[in-house]
Every structure is written in C-alpha cells, then in structure tokens.
ZAMARGU-4260 file (C-alpha; in steps of 0.2 Angstrom, whole numbers, plus 5000, padded with zeros to 4 digits):
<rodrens>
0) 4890/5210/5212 | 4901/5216/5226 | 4918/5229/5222 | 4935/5227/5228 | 4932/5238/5243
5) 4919/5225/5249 | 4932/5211/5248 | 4946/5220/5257 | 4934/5224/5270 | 4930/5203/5271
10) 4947/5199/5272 | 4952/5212/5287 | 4938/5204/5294 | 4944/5186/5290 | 4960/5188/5294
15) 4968/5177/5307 | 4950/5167/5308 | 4949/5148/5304 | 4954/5143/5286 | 4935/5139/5283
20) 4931/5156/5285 | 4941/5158/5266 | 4924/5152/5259 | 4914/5169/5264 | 4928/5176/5247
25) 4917/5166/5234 | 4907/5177/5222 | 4910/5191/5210 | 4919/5209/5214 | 4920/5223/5201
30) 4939/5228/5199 | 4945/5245/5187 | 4941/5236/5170 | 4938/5217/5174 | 4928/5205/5187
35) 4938/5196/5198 | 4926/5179/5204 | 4933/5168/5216 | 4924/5151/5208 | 4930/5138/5224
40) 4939/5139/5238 | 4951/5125/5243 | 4949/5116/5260 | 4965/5120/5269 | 4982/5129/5262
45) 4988/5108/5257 | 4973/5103/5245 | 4972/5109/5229 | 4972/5127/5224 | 4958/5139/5223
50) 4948/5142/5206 | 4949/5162/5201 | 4944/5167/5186 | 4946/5186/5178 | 4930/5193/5166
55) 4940/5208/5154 | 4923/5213/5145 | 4928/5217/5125 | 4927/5235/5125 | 4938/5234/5140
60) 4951/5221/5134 | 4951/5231/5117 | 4957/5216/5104 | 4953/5221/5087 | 4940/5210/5080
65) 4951/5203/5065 | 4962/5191/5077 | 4948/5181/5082 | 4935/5181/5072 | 4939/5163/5065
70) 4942/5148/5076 | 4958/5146/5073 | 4962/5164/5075 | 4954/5165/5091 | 4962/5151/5097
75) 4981/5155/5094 | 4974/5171/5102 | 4969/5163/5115 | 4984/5152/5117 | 4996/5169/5118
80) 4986/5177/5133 | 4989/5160/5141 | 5006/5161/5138 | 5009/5181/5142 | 4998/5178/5158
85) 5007/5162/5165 | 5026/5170/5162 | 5019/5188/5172 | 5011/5174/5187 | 5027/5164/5188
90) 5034/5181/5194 | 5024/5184/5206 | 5022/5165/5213 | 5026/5161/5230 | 5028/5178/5233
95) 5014/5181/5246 | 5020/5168/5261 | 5012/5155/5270 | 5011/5136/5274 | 5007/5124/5260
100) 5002/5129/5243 | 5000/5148/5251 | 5005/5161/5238 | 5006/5150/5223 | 4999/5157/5207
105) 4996/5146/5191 | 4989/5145/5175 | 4990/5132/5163 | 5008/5127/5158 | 5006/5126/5136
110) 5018/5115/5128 | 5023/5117/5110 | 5007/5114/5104 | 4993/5126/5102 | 4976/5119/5110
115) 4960/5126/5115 | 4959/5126/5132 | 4948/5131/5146 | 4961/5143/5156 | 4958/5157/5142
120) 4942/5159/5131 | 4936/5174/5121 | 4919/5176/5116 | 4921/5178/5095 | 4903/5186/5096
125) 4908/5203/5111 | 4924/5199/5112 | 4924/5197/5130 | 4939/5189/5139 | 4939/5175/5153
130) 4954/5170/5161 | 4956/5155/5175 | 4968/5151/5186 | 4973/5144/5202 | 4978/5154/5221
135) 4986/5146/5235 | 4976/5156/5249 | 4990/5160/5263 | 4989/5154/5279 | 5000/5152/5294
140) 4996/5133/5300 | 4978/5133/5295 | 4973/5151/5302 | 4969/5164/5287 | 4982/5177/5282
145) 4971/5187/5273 | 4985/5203/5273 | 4995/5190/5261 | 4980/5186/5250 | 4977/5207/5248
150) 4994/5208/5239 | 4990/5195/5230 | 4973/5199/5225 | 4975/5217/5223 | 4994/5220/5216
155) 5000/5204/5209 | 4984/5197/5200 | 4980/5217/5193 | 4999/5218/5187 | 4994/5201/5177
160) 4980/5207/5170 | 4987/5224/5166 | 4999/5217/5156 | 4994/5199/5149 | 4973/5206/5146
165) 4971/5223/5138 | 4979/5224/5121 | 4982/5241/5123 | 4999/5237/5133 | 5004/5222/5121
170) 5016/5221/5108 | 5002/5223/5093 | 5015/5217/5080 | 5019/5200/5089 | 5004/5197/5091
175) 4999/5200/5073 | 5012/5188/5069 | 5003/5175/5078 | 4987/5173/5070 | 4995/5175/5053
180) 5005/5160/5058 | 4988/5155/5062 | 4981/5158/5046 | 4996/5151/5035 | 4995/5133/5045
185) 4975/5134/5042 | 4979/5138/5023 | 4992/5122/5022 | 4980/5112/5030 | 4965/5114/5020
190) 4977/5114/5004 | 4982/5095/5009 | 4967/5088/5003 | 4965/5098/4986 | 4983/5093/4982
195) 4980/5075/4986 | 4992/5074/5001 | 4988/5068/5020 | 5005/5078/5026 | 5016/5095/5023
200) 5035/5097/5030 | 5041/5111/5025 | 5062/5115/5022 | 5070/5122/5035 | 5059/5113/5049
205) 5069/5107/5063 | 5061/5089/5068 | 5075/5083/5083 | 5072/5086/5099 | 5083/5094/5113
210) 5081/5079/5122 | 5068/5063/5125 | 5059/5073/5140 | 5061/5090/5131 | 5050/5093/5117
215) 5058/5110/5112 | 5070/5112/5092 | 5087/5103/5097 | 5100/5118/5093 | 5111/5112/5079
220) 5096/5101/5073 | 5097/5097/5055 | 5087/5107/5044 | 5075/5097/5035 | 5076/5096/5017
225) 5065/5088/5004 | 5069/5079/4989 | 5067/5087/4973 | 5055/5073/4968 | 5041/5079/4980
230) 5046/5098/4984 | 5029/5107/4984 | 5028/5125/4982 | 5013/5134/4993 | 5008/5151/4991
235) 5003/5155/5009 | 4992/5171/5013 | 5005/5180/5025 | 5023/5171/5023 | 5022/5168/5003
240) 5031/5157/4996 | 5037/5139/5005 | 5042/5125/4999 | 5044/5108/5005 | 5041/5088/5005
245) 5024/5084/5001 | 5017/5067/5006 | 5005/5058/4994 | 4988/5050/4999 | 4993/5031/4998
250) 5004/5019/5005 | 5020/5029/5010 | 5039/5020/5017 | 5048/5029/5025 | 5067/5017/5028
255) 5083/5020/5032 | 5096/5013/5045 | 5095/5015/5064 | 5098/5033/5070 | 5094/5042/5053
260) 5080/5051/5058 | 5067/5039/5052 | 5054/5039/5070 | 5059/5055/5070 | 5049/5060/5056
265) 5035/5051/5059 | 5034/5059/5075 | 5034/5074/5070 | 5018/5070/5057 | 5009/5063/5074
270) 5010/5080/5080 | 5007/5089/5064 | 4989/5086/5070 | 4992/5101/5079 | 4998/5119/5076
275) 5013/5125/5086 | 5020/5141/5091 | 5034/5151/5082 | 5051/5144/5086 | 5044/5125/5088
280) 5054/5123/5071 | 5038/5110/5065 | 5026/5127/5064 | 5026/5122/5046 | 5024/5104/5048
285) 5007/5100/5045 | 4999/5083/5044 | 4978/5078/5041 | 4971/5082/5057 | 4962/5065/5061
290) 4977/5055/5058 | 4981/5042/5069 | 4997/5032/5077 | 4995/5016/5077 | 5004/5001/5087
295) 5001/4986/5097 | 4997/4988/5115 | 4998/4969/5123 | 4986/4970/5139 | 4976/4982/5135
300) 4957/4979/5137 | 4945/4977/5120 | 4926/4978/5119 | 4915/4971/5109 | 4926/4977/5091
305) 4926/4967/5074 | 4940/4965/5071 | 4937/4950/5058 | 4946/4962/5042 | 4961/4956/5051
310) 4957/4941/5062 | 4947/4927/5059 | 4943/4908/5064 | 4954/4908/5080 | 4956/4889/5087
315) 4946/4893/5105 | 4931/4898/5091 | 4931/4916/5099 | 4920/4928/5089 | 4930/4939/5082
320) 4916/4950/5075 | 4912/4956/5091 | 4929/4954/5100 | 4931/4955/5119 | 4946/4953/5130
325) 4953/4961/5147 | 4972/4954/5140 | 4974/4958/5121 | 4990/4953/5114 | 5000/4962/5101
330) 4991/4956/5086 | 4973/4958/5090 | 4979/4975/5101 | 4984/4980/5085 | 4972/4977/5073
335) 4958/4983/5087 | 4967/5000/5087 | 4966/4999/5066 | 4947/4993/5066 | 4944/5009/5079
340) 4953/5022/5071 | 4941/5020/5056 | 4925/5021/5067 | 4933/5036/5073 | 4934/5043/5056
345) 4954/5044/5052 | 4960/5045/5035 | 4978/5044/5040 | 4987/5029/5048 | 5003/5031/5055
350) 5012/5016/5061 | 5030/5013/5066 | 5038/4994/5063 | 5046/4996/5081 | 5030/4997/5091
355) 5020/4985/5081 | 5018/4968/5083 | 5028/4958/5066 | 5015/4943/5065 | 5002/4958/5062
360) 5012/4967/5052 | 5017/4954/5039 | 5019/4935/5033 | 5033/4933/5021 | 5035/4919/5008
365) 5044/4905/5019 | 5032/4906/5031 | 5018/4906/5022 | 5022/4889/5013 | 5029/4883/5029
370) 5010/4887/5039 | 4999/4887/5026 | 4985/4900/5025 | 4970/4891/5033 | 4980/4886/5047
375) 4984/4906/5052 | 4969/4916/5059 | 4978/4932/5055 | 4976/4941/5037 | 4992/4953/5039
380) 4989/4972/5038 | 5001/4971/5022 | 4988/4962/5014 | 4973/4975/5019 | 4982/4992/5018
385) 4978/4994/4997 | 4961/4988/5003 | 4959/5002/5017 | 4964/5013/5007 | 4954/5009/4988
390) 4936/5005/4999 | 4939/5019/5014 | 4951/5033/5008 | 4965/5028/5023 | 4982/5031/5018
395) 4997/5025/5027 | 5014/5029/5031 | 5025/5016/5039 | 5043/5017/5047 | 5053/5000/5041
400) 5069/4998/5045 | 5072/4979/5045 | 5058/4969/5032 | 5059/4975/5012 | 5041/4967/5012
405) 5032/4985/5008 | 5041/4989/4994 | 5031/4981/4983 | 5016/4989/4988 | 5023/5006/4994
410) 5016/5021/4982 | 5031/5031/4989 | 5048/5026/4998 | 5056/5038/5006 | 5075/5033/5015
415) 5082/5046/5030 | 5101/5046/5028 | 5107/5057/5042 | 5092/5065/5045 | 5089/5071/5026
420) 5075/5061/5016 | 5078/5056/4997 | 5065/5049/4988 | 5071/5030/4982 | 5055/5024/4975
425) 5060/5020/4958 | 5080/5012/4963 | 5069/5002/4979 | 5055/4995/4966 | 5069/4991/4955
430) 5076/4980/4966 | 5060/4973/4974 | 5059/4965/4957 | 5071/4952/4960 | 5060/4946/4977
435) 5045/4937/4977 | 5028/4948/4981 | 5019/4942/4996 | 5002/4936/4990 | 4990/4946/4994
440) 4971/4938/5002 | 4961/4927/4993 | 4946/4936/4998 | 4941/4958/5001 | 4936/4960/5019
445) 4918/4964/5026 | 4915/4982/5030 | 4917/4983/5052 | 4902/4983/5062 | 4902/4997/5073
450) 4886/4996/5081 | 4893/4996/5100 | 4881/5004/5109 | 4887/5007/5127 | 4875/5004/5142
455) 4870/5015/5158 | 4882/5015/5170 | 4871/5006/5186 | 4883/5011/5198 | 4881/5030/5195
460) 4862/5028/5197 | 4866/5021/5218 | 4876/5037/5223 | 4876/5049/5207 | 4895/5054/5211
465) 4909/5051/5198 | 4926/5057/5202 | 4939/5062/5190 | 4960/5061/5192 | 4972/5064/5181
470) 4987/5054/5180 | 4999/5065/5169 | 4997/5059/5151 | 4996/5043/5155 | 4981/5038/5162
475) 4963/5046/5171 | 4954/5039/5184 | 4937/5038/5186 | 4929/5034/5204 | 4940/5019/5208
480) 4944/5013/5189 | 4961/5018/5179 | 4958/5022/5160 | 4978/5018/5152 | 4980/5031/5140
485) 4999/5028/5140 | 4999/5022/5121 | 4989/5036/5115 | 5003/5045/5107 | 4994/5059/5102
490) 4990/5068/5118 | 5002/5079/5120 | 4997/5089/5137 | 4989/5083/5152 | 4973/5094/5152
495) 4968/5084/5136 | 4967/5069/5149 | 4957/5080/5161 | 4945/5082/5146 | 4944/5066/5140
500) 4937/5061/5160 | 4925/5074/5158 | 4918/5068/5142 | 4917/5050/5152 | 4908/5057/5164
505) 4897/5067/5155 | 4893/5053/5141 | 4887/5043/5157 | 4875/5055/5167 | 4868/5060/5151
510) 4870/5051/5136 | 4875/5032/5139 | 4856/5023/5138 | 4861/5009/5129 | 4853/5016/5112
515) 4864/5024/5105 | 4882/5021/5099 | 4898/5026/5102 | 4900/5038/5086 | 4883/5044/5090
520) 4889/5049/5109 | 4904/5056/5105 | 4896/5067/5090 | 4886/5071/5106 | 4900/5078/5115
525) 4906/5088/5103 | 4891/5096/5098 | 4891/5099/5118 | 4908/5106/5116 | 4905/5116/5101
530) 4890/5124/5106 | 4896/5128/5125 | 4915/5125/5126 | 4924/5114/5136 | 4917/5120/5150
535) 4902/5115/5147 | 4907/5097/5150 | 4909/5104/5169 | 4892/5106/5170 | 4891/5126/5176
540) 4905/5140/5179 | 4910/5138/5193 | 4924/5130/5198 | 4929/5124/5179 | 4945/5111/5179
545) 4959/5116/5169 | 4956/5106/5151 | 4964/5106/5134 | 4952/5103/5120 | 4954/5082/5113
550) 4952/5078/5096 | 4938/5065/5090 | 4951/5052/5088 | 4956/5053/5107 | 4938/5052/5116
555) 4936/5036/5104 | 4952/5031/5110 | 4948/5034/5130 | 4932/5024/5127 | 4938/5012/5118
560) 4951/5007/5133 | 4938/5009/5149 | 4936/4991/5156 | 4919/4995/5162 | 4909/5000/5149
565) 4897/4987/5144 | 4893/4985/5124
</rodrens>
C-alpha cells in the first residue's frame, strides 16, 4: 500500500499529461485514519464518474458495538453515514473546476426508505467501515488538472470523512435515536404475525404525499387515526406505548368515495415493506415484509406460469398450465402476477380495483346467468381469494370504490371518509344482506406448478460479456434486451434496479444450467448476497456499482418479466 505522499507526488507528475495517464491513481494510499482506493477510473471527464472508496478500520471509526450488532441495526446505521456523507459531498461538489463531469462528488441519493446498500457497509464482526462514491476527475478539455483533483482528494474528501465516518465527531444522541427507531419497527414487525395481523399504522402517521413526484409527509397532511374497533396497543422496547389500526390476516376492504384517501393507504402498506427514516410520517407503518401489489400489466411478456387456478379451457386450446405469451392482456397479466407472487413466497396480496382488470376481478349475478359458467375461461379472483388464503396463508386487501361484490366475503371493511378510516364491517354486511352473493366455483383449484427451470443463456457462452443499464426505476437493460420493471410498485429507488441486473447477470454465468428452478436460483442469490453482500454479485471489489439491496419478491419479479429466458 502506497501513502498520501506517494499520490501527491503521481499527480504533480500527471498533471497537465493526457487524461489516460488518470489510470496510474488506481490502488490503495494510507491516509491519517482511513485508506483511500481509487477502484476505476473513468475514460475522459464526459463518461461516467470514477469509483473511490474510503476503508475507516473499527478501532478508528470508533462506533460502539451495540448500533450494529443486528442487521437491522447495522443497516439504519449504515443508512445515516450514507446520508451525513452525501449532504457534507453535495458541499463540496463541483467545487474543484473543470470540463465535463470534473469536480463532481456523489454518493448514493437515499429516498424515504431505509435500504441496504452498497455505497456504505460495516463489517458487524471488526466494525470496519467502507464507504463508496463517485469523483469527476478534473480536466481542462481532456488534459489532466491534477492541482484540482489534490483539493479534492486531500481537503474535501478528508473534511467528509471527518465528519460523516468517525463517530467521535457525530451527534451520539441522534444517532442513538436512529437504531432505536430501528429496533421499535423490527419489534412491530415480528409482533404482526403473533397478533395475527399482515399490517400496523400507527395514529399520528402522516400517509399524504407533498406531491405525486415528492415522496416526502404533505405538511398539513391528515393525521391518521384508527377506529376504535381495531386500535392495537404495542408496547415498543424504546418509544413505549403506541397505538393504532391493526389489520387482520384475511380478506380486508378497504371503500370509500374518490379522493378519501383510500389508494392512499394502500400505498402506504406497499411501502411499509420497508423501514423509513424519522420525519417520513409512515416510520410506524409497518406492513408483512413479502407483501406484494398486485395489478394487471396488458403487454407484458409471461413464461411458462400455470396460471390454471384462474384460467382455464381458453377457445385457441392454449395450455394454460404452462402459459406463454409476449402480449399478455389484463386478465391473464393479472392472474400471472397472483400465480408468481405465491412462488415467490408472499403472504400478503395488495391490490387496488383501479389498476386491475374487472373481468379478473369479478363476475356479478347478471352476467353470470347471461354467459353461463362453461362458456367463460376465467374463474374470477373473488371466487379464489378464501381459497388462497384457507390452502396458502395469503391474505388480501383490496381498494373498491365502484363494485359491493366483496362485501360478502370481506372479513373486514374499512371506508376512508376524508382521509380518516372507520370500521363499517358489521352496517356494509348488513346491507350486503339484501344482494345476491356471487356463487362461488364449483371446483377448489390445483396447487401451481412452479417447476420452471430456466436455461443457459447460449449467447453469453460466444462473447462471455453481459452489460448492465439502468433505466431509473422503470426498467434495466441487459446487453441489448430492456427488462420493464415499470409496474413493479415496490421498488422504490433505482439502485434496487441496478441490483436486480446484477442478480440477472450473475444467475446466468453461474447458476442458470437448466436444472434448477427459479426459487432454487433465486435462493442462490441470496444465499450469495448473504454471505458476501451485494457486492458480491459484482464479482470482486473493485469498481462496485452503486446497489440497493431487492427483496425476494422483486428478483422473482425481474425474472419473471425477461423475454429471453427460456423455461
């Protein structure tokens, strides 16, 4: 390992030299209390920033064992250096001149939502702290301005580290406050299950939004309030006492008129998968971690999925227990993403009437006597959900603002009036009384084959490259093929995209022989995960992409949507 000394004496004698000669800087130099390593080096001051990474070891960094010595600790923890860093860098920014990207200094930007991510790691075991981020190298035109990278490199990035990486010159008490957050959202969520519930919102939450491309609290936001029919009273380790509306395993309604807050609350149990930070207003909103939202997604591409619990004996005779199309349409989009959410292991379905498609969602009377049963392939989801959730534990809740159909079978129904929720269960049954129930299938459906066993990818075998882009949240590209990830709700920051392209790539070099299924592969990547971190998918240390960790539901999900996998 090289010191600082050595680099400044590279750069004076780099300086004003082709920008090429930046690529002499990679390697490690031993700073006062951390390792600076310059991982990769971009090709010009226009392309893509350069990967730097800061090594803190523990005794140096100094954070008391107890904030992260659970997962969930470490990653809050984590999640706050991230933070601290990234608002000292966007000081500094741009500072150091030059053409293109010269000066810039970035780490990752974290939403609301607290995700592991590969920008900051701490070893649980030493304690050891590893920062990454990303420096426009200056230049003038495409000659070197090293003078430019030394203020950057030895005043800026040491100024960062000072204050965002020794714990020494942080605020101990809001950091403390952190991981108990931390540990009072773990408690909530390991108490869901013992209190037979699938979601938590506690009063006081704020669920609006600022704005539909703002996902901070809206200021004036109504306060959430449950009913008194399902207030639950928790008894968390650091806050005490909190109360709010529990949500029972089941079938749960959720009605109301347009504008009353209904979506508004189921989105906010879509991202009470995650944790958020203080001041999110949903901190406490806290839903089963493998739920998933669920609509119809008309075009989108479907291999090889049964979905027979839903469809069956279509007129072109197509098999429906092995289903393939490169144009679904809303119905069989819809009841793919059901069928694939249960191979992917989700207890919770979430499902809003709005994005899903009505000839999936339900048959009333008329038409039923009007088109007799054995002339309609599809067996509605109203007529499966108490079967999903008596033979595979899947509860439901559903946002209805326009068909009564579910109050038959709903277990709780919950109406939004102005953005507070009241429990109508017993007045809607009541009334339900007076309408004929939808009859329910004449048969139980077969349990889902999920067998698909993906095949070697030929094409890597010719040139062995696979490149990765990511397209915001909404899609990633792999070599020349575009993976649409825009009706995957549930990823809420683009390094989860990133991630979900390296778990492609690295299920294809090394685990997609045609033997093994798709749970089997994607238990493989995260046992891979697991056991090495994100960046292990990378495939070494050096030059690591920025990646937020994605949940089991998503990398089924990513799969589940790539045209060129062959089952």
């Amino acid at each position: 390992m090289q010191s600082s000394t050595d680099l400044k004496s590279l750069l004076n004698k780099i300086d004003h030299r082709g920008y090429p000669a930046y690529k002499d800087t990679r390697g490690e130099y031993q700073f006062p209390g951390y390792v600076l390593s310059v991982d990769h080096v971009q090709g010009d001051p226009f392309a893509s920033p350069s990967k730097v990474s800061i090594h803190v070891p523990g005794r140096t960094a100094g954070f008391p064992g107890e904030l992260y010595c659970e997962d969930h600790q470490r990653i809050a923890l984590q999640d706050e250096l991230t933070r601290q860093f990234a608002r000292c860098a966007e000081q500094f920014t741009f500072k150091a001149k030059g053409s293109g990207k010269s000066g810039l200094m970035s780490v990752s930007r974290c939403s609301q939502e607290i995700l592991e991510r590969t920008a900051c790691h701490i070893d649980p075991k030493s304690g050891d702290v590893v920062l990454r981020m990303e420096i426009g190298f200056p230049a003038n035109g495409r000659t070197i301005n090293a003078r430019e990278l030394e203020k950057v490199l030895f005043d800026f990035v040491p100024a960062c580290v000072k204050s965002s990486l020794f714990y020494k010159n942080m605020d101990a008490e809001r950091l403390r406050g952190i991981i108990d957050l931390a540990e009072d959202q773990h408690y909530i969520r390991g108490m869901l299950p013992k209190l037979g519930l699938c979601a938590f919102v506690a009063n006081g939450s704020v669920l609006p939004r600022e704005s539909g491309v703002s996902p901070r609290p809206m200021k004036g936001g109504v306060k959430f309030s449950s009913p008194r029919e399902l207030e639950v009273t928790l008894e968390l380790p650091h806050r005490g006492r909190i109360t709010g509306m529990g949500i029972k395993k089941g079938v749960t309604l959720i009605v109301g008129g347009g504008y009353h807050g209904k979506s508004t609350l189921l989105e906010a149990l879509e991202l009470g998968v995650y944790d958020h930070i203080a001041g999110d207003g949903r901190e406490y909103v806290i839903t089963d971690d493998t739920a998933v939202k669920i609509r119809a997604e008309d075009g989108r591409s479907i291999r090889k999925t049964d979905i027979s619990m839903f469809i069956n004996d279509l007129p072109n005779g197509k098999n429906t227990t092995g289903f393939c199309t490169e144009d679904a349409s809303g119905s069989t989009s819809q009841a793919a993403n059901v069928v694939e959410s249960i191979e992917a292991g989700t207890s919770l379905l979430l499902i809003d009437e709005d994005t899903s498609a009505t000839n999936f969602m339900i048959r009333d009377e008329l038409m039923q006597r009007v088109i007799h049963r054995d002339m309609e392939p599809i067996t509605p989801f109203i007529e499966r959900i108490q079967e999903l959730y008596d033979d595979y534990g899947i509860s439901t809740v559903i946002v209805a603002g326009s068909s009564g159909a579910y109050f038959h079978i709903a277990d709780t129904i919950i109406q939004m009036d102005r953005y507070v929720p009241k429990d109508i269960t017993a007045y809607a049954k009541k009334e339900a009384e007076n309408f004929p129930m939808i009859s329910g299938p004449e048969t139980p459906a077969g349990k889902p084959d999920f067998t698909r066993r993906p095949g070697a990818d030929k094409s890597l075998k010719e040139n062995g490259r696979i490149k990765i882009k990511t397209m915001g949240r909404e899609a990633v590209m792999i070599n020349k093929e575009t993976i649409d990830l825009r009706c995957v709700e549930q990823i809420t920051d683009s390094e989860q995209v990133t991630a979900l392209g390296y778990c492609m790539k690295y299920a294809r070099q090394h685990m997609m022989d045609g033997r093994k299924d798709l749970r089997q592969i994607v238990d493989g990547l995260e046992q891979v995960i697991e056991k090495g971190s994100l960046a292990a998918l990378c495939g070494g240390s050096q030059g690591i992409s920025c990646m937020a960790k994605p949940r089991r539901q998503e990398i089924f999900a990513c799969f589940d949507r790539c045209r060129s996998l062959k089952m």
